[in-house]
C-alpha positions in Angstrom: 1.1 -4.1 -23.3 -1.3 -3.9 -20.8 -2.0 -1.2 -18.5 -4.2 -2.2 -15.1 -5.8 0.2 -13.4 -7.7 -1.2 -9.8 -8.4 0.4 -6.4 -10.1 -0.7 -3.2 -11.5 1.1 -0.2 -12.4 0.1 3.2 -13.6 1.9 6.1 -10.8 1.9 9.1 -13.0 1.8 12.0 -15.7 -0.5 11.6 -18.9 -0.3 14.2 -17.7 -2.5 17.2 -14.0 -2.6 16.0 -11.6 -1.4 18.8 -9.7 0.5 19.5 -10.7 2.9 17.2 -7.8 4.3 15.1 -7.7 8.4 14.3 -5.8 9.8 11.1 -2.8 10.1 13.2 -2.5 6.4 14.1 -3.1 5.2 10.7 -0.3 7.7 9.0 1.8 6.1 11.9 0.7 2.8 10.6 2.0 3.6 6.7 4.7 5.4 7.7 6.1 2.0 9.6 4.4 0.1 6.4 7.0 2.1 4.2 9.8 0.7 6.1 8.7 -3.1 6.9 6.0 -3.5 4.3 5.8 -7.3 5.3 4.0 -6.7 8.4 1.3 -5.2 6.8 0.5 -6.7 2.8 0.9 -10.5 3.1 2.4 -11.1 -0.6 5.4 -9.1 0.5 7.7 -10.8 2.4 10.8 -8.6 2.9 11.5 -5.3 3.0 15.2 -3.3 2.9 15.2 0.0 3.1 18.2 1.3 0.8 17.7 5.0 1.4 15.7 8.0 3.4 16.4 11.5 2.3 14.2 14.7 2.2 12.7 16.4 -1.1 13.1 19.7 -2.1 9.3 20.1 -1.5 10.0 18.8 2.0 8.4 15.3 1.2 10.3 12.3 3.0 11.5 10.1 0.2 12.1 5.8 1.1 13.9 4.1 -1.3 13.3 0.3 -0.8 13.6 -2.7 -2.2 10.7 -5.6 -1.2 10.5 -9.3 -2.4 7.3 -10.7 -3.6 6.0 -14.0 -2.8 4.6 -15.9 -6.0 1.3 -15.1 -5.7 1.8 -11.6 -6.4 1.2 -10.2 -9.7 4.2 -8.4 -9.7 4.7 -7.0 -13.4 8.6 -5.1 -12.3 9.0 -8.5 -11.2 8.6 -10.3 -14.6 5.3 -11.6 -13.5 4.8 -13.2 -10.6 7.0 -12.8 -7.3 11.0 -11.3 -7.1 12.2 -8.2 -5.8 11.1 -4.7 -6.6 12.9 -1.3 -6.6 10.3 1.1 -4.9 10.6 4.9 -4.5 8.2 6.0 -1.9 7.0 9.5 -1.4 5.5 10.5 1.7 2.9 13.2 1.9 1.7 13.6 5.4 -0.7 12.8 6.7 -3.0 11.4 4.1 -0.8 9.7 0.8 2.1 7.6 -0.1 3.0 7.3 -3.5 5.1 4.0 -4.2 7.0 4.1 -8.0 8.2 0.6 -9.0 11.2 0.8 -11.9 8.8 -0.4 -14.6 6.3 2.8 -14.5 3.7 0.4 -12.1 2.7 2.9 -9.2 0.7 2.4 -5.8 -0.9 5.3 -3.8 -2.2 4.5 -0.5 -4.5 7.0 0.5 -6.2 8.0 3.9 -9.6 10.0 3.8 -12.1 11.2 6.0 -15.6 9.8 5.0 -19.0 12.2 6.4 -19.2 11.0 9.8 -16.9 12.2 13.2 -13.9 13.9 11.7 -10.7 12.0 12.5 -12.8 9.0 12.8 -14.9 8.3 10.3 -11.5 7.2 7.9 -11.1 4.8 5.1 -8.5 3.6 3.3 -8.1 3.1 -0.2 -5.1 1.6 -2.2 -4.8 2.2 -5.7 -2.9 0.4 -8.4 -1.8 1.6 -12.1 0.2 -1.6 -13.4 1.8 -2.2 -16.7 3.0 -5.3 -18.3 4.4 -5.5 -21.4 4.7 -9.0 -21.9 0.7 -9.4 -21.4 -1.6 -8.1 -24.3 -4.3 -5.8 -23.8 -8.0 -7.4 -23.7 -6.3 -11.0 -23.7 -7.3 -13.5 -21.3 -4.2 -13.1 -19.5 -4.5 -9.5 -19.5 -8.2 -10.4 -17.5 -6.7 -13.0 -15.1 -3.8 -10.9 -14.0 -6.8 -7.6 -13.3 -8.6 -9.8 -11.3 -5.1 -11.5 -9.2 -4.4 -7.1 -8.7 -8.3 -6.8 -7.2 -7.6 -9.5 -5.0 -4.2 -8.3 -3.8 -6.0 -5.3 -3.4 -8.1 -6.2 -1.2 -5.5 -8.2 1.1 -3.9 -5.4 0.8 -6.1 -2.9 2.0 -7.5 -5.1 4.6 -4.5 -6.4 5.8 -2.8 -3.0 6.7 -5.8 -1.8 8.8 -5.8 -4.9 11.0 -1.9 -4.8 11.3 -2.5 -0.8 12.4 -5.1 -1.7 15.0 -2.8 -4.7 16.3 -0.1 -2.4 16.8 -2.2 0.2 18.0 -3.5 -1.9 20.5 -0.8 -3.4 21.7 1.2 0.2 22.4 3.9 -0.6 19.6 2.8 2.5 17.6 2.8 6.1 18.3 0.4 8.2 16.7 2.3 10.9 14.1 0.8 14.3 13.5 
């Protein structure tokens, strides 16, 4: 079994990049990605929500169910593509946790960096992936860390330009 552990962070609001986007309009941003996930991370290419119900700790809790495209390493999956249980828990305005049936987990996170509070944002998506049927310190075990640094990155970068392309085109409301 192998256990891969990757994250990647990118600033939000590069210098020239407009509009600029404040915490509120990115939470608004992954609170939308929790429900249609395929507008924002290109390997995903559905997304049914099952079930939305409140924690005891107050938390909104998504239960969905998202198909992968084939070039997503996707251990839940068996490898590479299907459909994925995920439980997603909310934590406003800053994290979402995302827990696939096999263990695998995803935390998308929201932080402010030095500069102009509320504005000076990144984001950073982190994965902790298991797969049994891949040995640890194999060459498959290599190939599949570096397909997850890549998705990363798509990832990442592909849910702050689907946030400003909302943003800017008055299809999303900031949340606070």
């Amino acid at each position: 079994m192998v256990l891969i552990n990757i994250a990647y962070t990118a600033p939000i609001n590069r210098p020239g990049q407009h509009p600029v986007l404040t915490t509120p309009q990115v939470w608004a941003g992954l609170v939308r990605k929790v429900r249609h996930a395929q507008e924002f991370v290109p390997v995903i290419e559905s997304c049914a929500v099952a079930s939305e119900e409140t924690n005891a700790a107050g938390q909104l809790v998504v239960t969905r169910y998202v198909n992968f495209g084939q070039a997503a390493p996707v251990p839940a999956s068996g490898g590479e593509g299907g459909e994925v249980k995920e439980v997603c828990t909310l934590f406003p305005p800053h994290r979402v946790d995302f827990v696939q049936d096999d263990g695998t987990r995803v935390w998308n996170h929201v932080s402010q960096g030095p500069g102009k509070d509320g504005e000076d944002l990144y984001l950073t998506y982190v994965f902790e992936a298991r797969d049994d049927a891949v040995e640890d310190g194999s060459p498959d075990a290599a190939a599949l860390e570096e397909r997850f640094k890549t998705t990363a990155k798509r990832a990442v970068e592909s849910s702050i330009e689907t946030i400003r392309r909302l943003v800017s085109e008055g299809k999303l409301q900031s949340i606070t």
